[in-house]
C-alpha positions as CSV (number, residue, x, y, z in Angstrom):
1,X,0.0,0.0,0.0
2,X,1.5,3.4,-1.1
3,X,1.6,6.2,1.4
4,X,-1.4,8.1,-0.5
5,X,-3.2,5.5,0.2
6,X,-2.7,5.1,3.7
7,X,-3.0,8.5,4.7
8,X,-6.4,8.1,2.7
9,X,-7.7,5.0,4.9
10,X,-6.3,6.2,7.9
11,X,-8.6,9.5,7.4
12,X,-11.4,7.3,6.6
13,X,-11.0,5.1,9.5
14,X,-10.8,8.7,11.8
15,X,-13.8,10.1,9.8
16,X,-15.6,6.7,10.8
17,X,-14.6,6.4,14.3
18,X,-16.0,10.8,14.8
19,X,-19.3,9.5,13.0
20,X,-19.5,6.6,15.5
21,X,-19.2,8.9,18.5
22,X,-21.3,11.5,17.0
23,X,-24.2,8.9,16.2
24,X,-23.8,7.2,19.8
25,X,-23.7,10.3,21.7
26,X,-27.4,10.8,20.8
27,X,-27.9,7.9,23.7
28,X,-25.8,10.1,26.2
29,X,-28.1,13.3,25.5
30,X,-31.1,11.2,25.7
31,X,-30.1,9.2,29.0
32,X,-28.8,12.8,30.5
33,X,-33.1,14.1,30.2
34,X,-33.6,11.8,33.1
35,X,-31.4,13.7,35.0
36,X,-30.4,17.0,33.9
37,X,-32.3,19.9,32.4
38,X,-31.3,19.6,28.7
39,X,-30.1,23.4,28.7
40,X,-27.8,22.9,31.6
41,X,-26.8,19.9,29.5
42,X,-26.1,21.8,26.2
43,X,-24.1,24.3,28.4
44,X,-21.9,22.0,30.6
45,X,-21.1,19.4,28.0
46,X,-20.1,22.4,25.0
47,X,-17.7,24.5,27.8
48,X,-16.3,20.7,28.9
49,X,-15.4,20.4,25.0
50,X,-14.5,23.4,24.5
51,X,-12.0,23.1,27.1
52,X,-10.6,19.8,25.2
53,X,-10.2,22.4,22.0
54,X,-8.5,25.3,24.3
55,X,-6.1,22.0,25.5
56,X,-5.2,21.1,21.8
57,X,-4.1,25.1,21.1
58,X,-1.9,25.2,24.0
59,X,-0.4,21.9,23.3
60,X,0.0,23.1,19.7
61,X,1.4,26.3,20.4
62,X,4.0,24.7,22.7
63,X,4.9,22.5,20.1
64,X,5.3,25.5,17.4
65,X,2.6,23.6,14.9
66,X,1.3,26.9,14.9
67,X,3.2,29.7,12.8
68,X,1.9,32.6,10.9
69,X,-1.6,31.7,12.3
70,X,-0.6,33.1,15.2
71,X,0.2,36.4,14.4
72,X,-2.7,36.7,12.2
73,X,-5.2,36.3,14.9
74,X,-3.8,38.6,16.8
75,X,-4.8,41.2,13.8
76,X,-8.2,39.3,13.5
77,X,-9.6,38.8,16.9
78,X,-13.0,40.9,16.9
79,X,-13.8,39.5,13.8
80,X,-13.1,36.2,14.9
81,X,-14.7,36.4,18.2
82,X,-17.6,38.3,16.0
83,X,-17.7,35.2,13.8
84,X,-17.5,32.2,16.3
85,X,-20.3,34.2,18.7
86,X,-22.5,34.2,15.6
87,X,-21.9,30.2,14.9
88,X,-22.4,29.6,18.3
89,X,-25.7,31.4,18.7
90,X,-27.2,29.1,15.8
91,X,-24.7,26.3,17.6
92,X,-26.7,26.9,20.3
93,X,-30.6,27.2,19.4
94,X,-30.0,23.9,16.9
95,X,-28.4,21.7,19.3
96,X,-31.2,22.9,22.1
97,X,-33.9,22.3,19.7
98,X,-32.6,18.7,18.8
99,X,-31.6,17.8,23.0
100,X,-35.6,19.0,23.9
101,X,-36.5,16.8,21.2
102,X,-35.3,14.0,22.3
103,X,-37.6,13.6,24.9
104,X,-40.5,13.4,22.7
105,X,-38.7,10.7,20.0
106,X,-36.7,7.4,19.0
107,X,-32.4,8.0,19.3
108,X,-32.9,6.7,15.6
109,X,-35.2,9.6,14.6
110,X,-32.9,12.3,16.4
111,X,-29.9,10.8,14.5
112,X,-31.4,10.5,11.0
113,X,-33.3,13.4,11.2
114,X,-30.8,15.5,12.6
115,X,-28.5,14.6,9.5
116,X,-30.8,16.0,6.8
117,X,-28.6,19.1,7.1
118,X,-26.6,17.2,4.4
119,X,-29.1,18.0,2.3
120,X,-30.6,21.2,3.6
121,X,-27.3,22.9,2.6
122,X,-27.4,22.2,-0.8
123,X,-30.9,23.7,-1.4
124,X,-30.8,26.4,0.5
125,X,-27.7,27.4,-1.8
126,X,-31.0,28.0,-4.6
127,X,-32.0,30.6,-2.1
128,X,-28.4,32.3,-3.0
129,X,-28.7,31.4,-6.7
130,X,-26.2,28.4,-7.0
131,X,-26.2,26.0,-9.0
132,X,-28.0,23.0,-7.9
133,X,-26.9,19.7,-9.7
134,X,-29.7,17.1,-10.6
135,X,-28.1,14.5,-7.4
136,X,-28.6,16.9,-4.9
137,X,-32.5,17.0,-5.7
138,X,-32.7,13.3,-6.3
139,X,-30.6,13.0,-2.8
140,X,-33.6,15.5,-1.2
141,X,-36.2,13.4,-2.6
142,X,-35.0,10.0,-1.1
143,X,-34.6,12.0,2.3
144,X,-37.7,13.5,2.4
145,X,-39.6,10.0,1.7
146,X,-37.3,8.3,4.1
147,X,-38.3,10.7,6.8
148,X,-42.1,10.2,5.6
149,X,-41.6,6.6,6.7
150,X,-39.6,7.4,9.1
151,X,-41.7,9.6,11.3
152,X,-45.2,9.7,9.8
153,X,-47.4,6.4,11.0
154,X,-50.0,5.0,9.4
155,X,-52.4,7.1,11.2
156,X,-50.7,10.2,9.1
157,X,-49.2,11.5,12.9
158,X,-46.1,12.1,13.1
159,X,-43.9,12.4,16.5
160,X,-44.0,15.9,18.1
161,X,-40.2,15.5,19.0
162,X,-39.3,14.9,15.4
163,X,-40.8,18.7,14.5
164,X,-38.1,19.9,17.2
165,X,-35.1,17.6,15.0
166,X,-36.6,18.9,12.2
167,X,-36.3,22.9,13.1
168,X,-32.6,22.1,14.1
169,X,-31.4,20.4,11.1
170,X,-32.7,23.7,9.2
171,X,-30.8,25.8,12.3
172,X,-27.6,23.3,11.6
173,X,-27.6,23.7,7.9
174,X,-27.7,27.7,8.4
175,X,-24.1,27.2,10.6
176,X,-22.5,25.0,8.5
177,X,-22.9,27.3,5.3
178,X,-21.4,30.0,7.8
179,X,-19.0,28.0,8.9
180,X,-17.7,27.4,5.1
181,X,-17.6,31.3,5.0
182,X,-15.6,32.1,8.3
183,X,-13.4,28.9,8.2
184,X,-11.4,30.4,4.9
185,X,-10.8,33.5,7.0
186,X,-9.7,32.1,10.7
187,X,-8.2,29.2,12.1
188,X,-10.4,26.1,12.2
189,X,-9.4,25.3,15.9
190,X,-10.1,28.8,17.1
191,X,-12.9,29.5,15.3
192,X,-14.3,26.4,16.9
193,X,-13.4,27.1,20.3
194,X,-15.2,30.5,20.2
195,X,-18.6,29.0,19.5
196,X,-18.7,26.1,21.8
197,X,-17.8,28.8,24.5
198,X,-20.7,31.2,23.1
199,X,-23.2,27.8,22.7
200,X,-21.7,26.7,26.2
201,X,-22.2,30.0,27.9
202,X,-25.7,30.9,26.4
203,X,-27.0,27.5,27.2
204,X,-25.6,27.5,30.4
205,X,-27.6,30.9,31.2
206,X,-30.8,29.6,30.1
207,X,-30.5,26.5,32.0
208,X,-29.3,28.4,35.4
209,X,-32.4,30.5,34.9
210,X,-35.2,28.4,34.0
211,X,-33.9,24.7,35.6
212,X,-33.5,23.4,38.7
213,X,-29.7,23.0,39.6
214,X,-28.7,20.3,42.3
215,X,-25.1,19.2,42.2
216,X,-26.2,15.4,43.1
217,X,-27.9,15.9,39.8
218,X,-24.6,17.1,37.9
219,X,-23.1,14.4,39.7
220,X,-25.3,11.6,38.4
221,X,-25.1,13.1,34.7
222,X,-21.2,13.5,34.8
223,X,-20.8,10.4,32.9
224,X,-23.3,11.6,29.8
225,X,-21.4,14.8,29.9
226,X,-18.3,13.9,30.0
227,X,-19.3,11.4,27.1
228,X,-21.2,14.2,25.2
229,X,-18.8,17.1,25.6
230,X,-15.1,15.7,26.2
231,X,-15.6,13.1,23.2
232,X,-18.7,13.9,21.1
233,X,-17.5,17.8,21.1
234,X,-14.0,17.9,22.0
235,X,-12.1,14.8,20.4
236,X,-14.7,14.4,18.0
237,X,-14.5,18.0,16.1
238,X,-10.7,17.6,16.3
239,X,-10.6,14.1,14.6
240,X,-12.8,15.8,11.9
241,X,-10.6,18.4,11.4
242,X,-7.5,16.1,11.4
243,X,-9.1,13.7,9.0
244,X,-10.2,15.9,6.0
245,X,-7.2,17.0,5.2
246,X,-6.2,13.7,3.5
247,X,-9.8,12.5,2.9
248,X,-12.0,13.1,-0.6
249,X,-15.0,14.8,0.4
250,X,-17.2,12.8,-1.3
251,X,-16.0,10.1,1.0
252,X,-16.0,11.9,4.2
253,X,-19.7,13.1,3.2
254,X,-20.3,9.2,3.0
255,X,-18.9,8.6,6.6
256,X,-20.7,11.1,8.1
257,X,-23.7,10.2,6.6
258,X,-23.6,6.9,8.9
259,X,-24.1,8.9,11.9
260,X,-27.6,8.4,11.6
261,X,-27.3,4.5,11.1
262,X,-24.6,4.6,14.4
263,X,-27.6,6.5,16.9
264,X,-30.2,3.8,16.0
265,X,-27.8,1.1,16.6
266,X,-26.6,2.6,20.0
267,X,-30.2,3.2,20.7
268,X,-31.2,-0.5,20.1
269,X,-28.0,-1.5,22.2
270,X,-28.2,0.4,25.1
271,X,-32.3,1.6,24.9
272,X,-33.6,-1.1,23.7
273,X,-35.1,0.8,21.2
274,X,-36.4,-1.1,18.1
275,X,-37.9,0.0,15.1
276,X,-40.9,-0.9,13.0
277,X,-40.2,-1.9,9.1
278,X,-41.7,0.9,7.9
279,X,-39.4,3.2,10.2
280,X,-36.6,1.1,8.7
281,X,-37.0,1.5,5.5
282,X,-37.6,5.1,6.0
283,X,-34.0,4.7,7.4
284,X,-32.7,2.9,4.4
285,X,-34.3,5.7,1.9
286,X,-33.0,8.6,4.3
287,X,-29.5,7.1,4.1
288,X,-29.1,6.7,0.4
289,X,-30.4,10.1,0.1
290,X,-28.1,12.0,2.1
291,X,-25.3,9.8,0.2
292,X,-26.7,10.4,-3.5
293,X,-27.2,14.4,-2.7
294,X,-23.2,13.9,-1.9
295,X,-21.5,11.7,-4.0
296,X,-23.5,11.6,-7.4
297,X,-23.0,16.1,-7.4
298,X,-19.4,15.3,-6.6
299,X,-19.6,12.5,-9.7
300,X,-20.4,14.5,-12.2
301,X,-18.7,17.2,-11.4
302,X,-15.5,14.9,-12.1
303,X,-16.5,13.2,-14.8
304,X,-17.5,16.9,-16.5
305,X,-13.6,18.2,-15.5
306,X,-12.6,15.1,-17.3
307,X,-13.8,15.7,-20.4
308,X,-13.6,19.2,-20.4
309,X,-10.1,19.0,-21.9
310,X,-10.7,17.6,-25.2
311,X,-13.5,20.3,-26.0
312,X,-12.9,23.5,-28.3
């Protein structure tokens, strides 16, 4: 195996392992409800990961990873504290929307639903007038039947929590199409650390204001946490980070996309949730969706650069 290639599966297998905590820590934010207030939740578990980020810049800084970065910051810091408190606002109303929600819902609804972002990004790039390929609406028309079956039973009802995952997968797509704007002007890490602080800090609030706080109940929750904050936010973020740089985004969209698949397994493991057949084949539809509105944009674009060349 050549080097390339290595340094590709090793980023696929990091990539993987992210989506696997991502996907199981939807069973740490749903076991925490019995506990915790989800807001003081949200708060605790976002500063604890944001302390694991603050960790990796002193440690890189130390170690002199860091160069011109540095100085650049320095130059940039209200707009980069401007740009992470905005992230971190929307950080912190999607990730609220999708903890209340879980007490109304399946862990396998949460996760699924929760990853339509994938394909909310895309279309609301029509809203800015880009161009939309033909995958990306063939990917959004799988999702949306997928989620049909997912959530809507044959009574035509559909779960009250999976409104609340629905709202924050809009929320989520909003960041992320930030996030592609700020990232190419600030460092990834720090960027990052400024809106799990402003998502930490503003959830935090909320909770303190409107949910009980007893310390036996921190206590009891410290493992869900510490699960959802050290590793889901924390390690997590940082293996994503570390991973794309050698992985092909249409693969890394693929790996991600499993996050869903990864929360109802978890779920059934540790919840004992189970699922009806129409719910999974709702799964099945939503997964090849979020895939297809990836990889088959990605496809064409290729196979269009390719034979570009010999026109004209």
């Amino acid at each position: 195996m050549n080097p390339d290639s290595r340094k590709h599966l090793r980023a696929n297998l990091l990539m993987l392992v992210a989506a696997l905590i991502w996907g199981s820590a939807f069973v740490a934010q749903r076991l925490s409800l019995d506990v915790i207030g989800p807001f003081l939740f949200t708060g605790l578990r976002f500063l604890l990961g944001a302390t694991v980020v603050f960790s990796l810049l002193l440690y890189l800084r130390k170690s002199r990873v860091r160069t011109a970065s540095a100085v650049t910051t320095r130059t940039v810091s209200r707009e980069l504290l401007a740009s992470g408190a905005v992230l971190g606002l929307l950080l912190s109303v999607a990730i609220s929307m999708q903890q209340i929600g879980l007490q109304y819902t399946k862990v396998a609804n949460a996760g699924f639903i929760s990853s339509l972002y994938v394909v909310i990004v895309p279309l609301m790039g029509v809203l800015a007038r880009h161009e939309t390929a033909i995958g990306t609406w063939l990917g959004a028309l799988l999702a949306a039947i997928g989620m049909y079956f997912l959530s809507v039973n044959e009574q035509f009802s559909i779960l009250y929590g999976d409104w609340y995952q629905l709202a924050g997968a809009f929320v989520i797509a909003a960041q992320v199409m930030l996030v592609g704007r700020f990232a190419r002007r600030h460092d990834p890490l720090m960027l990052a650390l400024v809106q799990f602080v402003t998502c930490g800090v503003v959830c935090l609030a909320i909770g303190l204001a409107c949910e009980p706080l007893r310390l036996a109940d921190i206590v009891r929750a410290a493992p869900t946490i510490l699960y959802g904050g050290a590793l889901s936010v924390g390690v997590a973020y940082t293996i994503q980070v570390v991973a794309q740089k050698d992985a092909a985004p249409a693969h890394a969209a693929v790996i991600f996309s499993m996050e869903g698949v990864f929360a109802a397994l978890a779920g059934w493991l540790v919840l004992g949730e189970t699922l009806p057949g129409r719910a999974l084949v709702g799964c099945v539809l939503m997964l090849a969706g979020l895939i297809v509105c990836q990889v088959m944009p990605a496809w064409e674009g290729r196979r269009q650069a390719a034979s570009s060349p010999g026109q004209g």
